[in-house]
Backbone atoms as SQL, in Angstrom:
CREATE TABLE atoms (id INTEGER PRIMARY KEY, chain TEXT, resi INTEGER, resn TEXT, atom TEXT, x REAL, y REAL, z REAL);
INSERT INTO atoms VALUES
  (1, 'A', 1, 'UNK', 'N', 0.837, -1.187, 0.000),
  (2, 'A', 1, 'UNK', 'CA', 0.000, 0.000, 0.000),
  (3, 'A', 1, 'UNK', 'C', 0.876, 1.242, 0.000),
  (4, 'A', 2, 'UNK', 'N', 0.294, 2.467, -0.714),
  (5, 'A', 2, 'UNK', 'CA', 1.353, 3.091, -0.631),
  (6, 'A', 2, 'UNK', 'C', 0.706, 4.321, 0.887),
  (7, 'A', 3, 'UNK', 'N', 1.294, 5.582, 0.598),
  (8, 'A', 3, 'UNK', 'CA', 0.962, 6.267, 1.991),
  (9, 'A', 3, 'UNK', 'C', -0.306, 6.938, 1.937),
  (10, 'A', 4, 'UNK', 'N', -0.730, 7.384, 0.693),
  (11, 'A', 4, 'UNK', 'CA', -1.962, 7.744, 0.684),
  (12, 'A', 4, 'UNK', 'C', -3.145, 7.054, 0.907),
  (13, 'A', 5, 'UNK', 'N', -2.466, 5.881, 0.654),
  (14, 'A', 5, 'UNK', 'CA', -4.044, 4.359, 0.813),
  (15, 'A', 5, 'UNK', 'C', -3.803, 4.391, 2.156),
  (16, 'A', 6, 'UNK', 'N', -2.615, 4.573, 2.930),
  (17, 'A', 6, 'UNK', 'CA', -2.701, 3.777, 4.350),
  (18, 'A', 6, 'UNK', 'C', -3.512, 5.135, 5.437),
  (19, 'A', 7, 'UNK', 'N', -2.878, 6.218, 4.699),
  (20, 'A', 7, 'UNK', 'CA', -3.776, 7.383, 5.227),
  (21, 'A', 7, 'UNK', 'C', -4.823, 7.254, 5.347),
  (22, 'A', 8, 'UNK', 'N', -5.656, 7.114, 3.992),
  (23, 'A', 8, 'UNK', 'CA', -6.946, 6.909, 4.064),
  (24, 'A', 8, 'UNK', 'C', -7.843, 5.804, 4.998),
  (25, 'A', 9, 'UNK', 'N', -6.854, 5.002, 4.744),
  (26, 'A', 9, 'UNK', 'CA', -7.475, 3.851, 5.744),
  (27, 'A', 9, 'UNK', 'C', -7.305, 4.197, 7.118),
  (28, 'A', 10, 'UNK', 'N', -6.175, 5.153, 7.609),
  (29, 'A', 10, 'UNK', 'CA', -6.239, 5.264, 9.427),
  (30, 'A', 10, 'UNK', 'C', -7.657, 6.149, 9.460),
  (31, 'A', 11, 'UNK', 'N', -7.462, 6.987, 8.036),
  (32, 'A', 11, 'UNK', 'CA', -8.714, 8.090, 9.000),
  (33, 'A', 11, 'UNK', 'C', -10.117, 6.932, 8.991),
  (34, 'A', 12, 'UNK', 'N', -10.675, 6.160, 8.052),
  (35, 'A', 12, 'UNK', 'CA', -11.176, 5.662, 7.957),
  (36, 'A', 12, 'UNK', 'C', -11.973, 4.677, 9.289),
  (37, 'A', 13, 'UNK', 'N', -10.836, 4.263, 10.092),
  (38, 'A', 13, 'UNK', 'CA', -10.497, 3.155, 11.016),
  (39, 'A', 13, 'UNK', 'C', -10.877, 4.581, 12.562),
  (40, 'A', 14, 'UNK', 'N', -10.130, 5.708, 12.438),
  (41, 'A', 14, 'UNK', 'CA', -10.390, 6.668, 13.387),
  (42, 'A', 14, 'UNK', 'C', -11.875, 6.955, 13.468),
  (43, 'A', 15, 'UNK', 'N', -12.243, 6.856, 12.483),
  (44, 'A', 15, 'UNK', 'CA', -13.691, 8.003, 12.302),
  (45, 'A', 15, 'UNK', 'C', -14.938, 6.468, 12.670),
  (46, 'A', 16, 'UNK', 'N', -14.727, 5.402, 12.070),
  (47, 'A', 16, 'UNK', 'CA', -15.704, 4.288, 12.572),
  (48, 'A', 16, 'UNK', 'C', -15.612, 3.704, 13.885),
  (49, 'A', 17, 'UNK', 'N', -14.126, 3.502, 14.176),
  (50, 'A', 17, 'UNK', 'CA', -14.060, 3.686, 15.692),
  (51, 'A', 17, 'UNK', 'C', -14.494, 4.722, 17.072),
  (52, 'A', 18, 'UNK', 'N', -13.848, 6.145, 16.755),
  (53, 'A', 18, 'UNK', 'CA', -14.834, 7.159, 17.441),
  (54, 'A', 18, 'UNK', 'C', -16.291, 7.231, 17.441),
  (55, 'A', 19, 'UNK', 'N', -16.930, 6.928, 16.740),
  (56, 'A', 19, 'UNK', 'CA', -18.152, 7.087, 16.160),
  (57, 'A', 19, 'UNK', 'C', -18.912, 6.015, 17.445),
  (58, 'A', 20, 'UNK', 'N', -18.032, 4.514, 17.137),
  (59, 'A', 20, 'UNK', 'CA', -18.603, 3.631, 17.979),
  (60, 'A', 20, 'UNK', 'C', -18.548, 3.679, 19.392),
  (61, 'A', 21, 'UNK', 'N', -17.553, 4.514, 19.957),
  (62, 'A', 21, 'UNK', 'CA', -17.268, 4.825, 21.394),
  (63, 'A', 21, 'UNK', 'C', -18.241, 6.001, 21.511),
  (64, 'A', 22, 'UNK', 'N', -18.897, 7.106, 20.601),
  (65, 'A', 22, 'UNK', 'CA', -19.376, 7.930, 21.406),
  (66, 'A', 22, 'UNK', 'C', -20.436, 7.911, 20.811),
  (67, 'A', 23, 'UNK', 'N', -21.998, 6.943, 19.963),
  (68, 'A', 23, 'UNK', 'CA', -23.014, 7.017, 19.769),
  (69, 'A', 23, 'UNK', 'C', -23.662, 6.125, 21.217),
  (70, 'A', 24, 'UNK', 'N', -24.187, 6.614, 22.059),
  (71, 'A', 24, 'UNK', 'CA', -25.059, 6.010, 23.213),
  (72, 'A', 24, 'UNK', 'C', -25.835, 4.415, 22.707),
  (73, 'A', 25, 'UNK', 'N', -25.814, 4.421, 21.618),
  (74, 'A', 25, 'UNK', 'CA', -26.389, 2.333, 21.597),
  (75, 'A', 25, 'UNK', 'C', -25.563, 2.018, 21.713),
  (76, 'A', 26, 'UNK', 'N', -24.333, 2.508, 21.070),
  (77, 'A', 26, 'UNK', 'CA', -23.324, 0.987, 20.481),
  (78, 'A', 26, 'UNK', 'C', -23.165, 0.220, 22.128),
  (79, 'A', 27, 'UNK', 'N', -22.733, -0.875, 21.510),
  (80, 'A', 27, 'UNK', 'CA', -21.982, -1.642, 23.013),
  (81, 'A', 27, 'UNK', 'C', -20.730, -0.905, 23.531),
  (82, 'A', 28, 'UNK', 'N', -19.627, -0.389, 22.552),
  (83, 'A', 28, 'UNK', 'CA', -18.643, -0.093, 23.149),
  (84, 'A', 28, 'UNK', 'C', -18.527, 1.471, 23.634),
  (85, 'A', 29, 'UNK', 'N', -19.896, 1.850, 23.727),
  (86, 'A', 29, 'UNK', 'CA', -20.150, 3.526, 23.998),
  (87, 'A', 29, 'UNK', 'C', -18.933, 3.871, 25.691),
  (88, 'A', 30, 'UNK', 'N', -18.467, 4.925, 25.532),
  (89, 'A', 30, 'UNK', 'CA', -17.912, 5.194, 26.123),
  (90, 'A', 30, 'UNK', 'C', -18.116, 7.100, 26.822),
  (91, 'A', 31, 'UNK', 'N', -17.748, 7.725, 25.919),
  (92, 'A', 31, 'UNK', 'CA', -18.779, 9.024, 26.483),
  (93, 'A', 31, 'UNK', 'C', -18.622, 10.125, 24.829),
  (94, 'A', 32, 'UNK', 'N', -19.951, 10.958, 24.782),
  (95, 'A', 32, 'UNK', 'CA', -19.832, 11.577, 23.709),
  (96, 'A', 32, 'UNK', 'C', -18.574, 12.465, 23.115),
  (97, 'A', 33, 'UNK', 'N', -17.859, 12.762, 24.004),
  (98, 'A', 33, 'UNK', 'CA', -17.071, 13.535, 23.989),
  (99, 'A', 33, 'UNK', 'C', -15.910, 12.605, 23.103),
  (100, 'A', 34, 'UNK', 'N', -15.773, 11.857, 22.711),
  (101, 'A', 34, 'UNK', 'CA', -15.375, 11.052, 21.329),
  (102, 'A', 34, 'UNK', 'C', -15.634, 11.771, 19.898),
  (103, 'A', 35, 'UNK', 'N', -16.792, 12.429, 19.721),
  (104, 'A', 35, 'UNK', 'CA', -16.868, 12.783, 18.469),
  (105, 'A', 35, 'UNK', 'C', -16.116, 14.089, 18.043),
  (106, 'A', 36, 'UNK', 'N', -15.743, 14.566, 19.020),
  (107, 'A', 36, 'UNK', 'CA', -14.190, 15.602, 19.372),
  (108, 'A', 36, 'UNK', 'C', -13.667, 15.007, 18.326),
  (109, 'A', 37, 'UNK', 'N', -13.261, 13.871, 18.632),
  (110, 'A', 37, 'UNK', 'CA', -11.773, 13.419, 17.595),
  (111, 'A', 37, 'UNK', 'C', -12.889, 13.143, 16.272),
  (112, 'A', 38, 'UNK', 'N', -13.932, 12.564, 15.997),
  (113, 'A', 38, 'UNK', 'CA', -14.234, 12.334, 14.585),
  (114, 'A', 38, 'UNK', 'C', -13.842, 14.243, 14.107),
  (115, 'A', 39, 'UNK', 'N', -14.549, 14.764, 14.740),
  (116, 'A', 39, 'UNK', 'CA', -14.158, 16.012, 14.031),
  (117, 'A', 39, 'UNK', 'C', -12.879, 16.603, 13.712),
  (118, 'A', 40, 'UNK', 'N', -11.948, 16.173, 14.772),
  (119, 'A', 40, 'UNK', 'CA', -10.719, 16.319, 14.245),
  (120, 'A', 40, 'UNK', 'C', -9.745, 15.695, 13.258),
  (121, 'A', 41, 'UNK', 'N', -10.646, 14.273, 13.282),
  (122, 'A', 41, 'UNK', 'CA', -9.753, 13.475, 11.692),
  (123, 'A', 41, 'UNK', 'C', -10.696, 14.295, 10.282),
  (124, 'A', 42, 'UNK', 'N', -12.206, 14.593, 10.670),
  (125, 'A', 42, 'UNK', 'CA', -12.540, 14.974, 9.584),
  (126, 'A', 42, 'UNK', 'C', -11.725, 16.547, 8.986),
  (127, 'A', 43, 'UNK', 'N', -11.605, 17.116, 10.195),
  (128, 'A', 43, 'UNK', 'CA', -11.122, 18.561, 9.641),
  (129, 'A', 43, 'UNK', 'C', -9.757, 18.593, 9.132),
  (130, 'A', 44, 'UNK', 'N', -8.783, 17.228, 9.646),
  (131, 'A', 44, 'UNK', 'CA', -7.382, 16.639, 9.317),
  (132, 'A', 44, 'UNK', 'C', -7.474, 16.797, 7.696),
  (133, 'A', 45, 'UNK', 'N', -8.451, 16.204, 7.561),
  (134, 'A', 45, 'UNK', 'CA', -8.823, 15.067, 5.894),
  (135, 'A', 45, 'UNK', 'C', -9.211, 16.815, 5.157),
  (136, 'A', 46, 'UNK', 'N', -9.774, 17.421, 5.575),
  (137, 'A', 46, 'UNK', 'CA', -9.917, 18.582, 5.023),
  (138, 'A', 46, 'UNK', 'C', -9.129, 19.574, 4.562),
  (139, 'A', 47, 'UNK', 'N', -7.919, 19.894, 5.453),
  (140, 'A', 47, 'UNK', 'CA', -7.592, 21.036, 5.887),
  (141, 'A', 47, 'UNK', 'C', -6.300, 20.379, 4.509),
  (142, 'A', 48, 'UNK', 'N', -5.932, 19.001, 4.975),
  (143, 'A', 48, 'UNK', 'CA', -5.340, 17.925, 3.910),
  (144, 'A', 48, 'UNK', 'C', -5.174, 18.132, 2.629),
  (145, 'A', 49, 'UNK', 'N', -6.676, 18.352, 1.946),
  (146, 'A', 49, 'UNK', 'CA', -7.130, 18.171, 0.567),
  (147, 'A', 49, 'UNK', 'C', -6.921, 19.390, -0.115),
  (148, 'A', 50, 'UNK', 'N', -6.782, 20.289, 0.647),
  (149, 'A', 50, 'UNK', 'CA', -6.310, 21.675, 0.430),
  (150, 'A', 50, 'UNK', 'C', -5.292, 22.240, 0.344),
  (151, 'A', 51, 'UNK', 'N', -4.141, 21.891, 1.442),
  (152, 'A', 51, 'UNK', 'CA', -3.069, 22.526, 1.399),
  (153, 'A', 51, 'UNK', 'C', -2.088, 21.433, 1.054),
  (154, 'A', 52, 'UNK', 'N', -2.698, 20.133, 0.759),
  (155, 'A', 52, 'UNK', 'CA', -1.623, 19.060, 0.145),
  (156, 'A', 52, 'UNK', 'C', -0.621, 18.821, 1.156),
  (157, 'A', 53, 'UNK', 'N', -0.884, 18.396, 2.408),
  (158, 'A', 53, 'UNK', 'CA', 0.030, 18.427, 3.748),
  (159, 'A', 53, 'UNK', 'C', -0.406, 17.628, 4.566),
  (160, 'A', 54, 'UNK', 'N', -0.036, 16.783, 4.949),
  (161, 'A', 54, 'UNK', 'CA', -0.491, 15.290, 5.803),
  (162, 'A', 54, 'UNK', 'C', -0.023, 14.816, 7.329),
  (163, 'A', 55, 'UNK', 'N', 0.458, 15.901, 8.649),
  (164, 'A', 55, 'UNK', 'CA', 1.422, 14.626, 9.441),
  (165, 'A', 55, 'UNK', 'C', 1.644, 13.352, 8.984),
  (166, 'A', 56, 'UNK', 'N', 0.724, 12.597, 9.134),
  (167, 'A', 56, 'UNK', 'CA', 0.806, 10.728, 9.144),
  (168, 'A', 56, 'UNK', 'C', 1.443, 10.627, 7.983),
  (169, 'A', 57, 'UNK', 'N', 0.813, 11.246, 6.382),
  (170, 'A', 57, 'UNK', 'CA', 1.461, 10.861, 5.618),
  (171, 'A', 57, 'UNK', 'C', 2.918, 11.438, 5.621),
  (172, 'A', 58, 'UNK', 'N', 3.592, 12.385, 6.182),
  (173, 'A', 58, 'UNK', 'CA', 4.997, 12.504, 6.216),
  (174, 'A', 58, 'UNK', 'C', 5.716, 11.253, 7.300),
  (175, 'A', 59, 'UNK', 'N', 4.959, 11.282, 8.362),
  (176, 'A', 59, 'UNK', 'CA', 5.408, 9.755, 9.562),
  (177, 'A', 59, 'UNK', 'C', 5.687, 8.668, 8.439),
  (178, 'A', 60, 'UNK', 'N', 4.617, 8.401, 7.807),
  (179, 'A', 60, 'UNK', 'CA', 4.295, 6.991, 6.715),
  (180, 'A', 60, 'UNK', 'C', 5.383, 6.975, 5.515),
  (181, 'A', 61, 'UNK', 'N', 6.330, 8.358, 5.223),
  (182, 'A', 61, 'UNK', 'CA', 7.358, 7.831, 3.918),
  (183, 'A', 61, 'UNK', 'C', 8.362, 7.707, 5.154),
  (184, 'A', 62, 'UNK', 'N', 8.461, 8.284, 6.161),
  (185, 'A', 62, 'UNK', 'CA', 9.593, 8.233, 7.024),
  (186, 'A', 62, 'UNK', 'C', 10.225, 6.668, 7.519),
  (187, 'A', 63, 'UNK', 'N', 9.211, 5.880, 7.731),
  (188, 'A', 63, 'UNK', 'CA', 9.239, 4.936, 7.912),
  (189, 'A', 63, 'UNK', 'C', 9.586, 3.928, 7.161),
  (190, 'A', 64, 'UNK', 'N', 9.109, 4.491, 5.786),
  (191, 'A', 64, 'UNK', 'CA', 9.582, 3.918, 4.257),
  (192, 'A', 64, 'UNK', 'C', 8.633, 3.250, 3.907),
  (193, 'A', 65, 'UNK', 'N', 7.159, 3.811, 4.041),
  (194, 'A', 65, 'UNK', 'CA', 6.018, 3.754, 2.995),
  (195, 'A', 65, 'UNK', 'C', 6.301, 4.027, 1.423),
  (196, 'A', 66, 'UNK', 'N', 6.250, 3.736, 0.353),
  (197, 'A', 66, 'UNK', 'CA', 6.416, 4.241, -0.698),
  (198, 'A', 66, 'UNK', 'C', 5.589, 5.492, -1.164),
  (199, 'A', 67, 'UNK', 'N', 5.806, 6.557, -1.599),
  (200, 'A', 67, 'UNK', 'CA', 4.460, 7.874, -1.718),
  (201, 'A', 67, 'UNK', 'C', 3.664, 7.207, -2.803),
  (202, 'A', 68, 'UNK', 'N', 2.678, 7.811, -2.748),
  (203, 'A', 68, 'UNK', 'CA', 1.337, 7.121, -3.515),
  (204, 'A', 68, 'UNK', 'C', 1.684, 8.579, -4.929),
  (205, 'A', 69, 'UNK', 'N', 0.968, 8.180, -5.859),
  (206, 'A', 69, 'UNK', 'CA', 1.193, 9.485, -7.248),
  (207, 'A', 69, 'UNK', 'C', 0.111, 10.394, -7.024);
């Protein structure tokens, strides 16, 4: 995978996970104050698509992810 797929997939994995800790059915509810962070991977993914600038994806070539095109 290269770093942009694996990106996509953490926020992916962040945002269905938070979601499940802070909607009051799930089983693994924990307290609302979880959807803090969905908003912060969403505004990540945003702020992202714009200025072409990633933390994770700079962590992810560091490590020796290959960059995605």
């Amino acid at each position: 995978m290269t770093s942009w797929q694996l990106v996509r997939l953490f926020a992916g994995i962040f945002i269905l996970l938070s979601l499940a800790l802070a909607i009051p059915g799930s089983p693994l509810f924990v307290s609302t104050w979880w959807l803090a962070f969905t908003a912060f991977v969403g505004a990540n993914l945003l702020q992202s698509s714009l200025t072409r600038w990633c933390p994770l994806e700079i962590i992810l070539r560091k490590l020796g992810v290959r960059s995605g095109c």
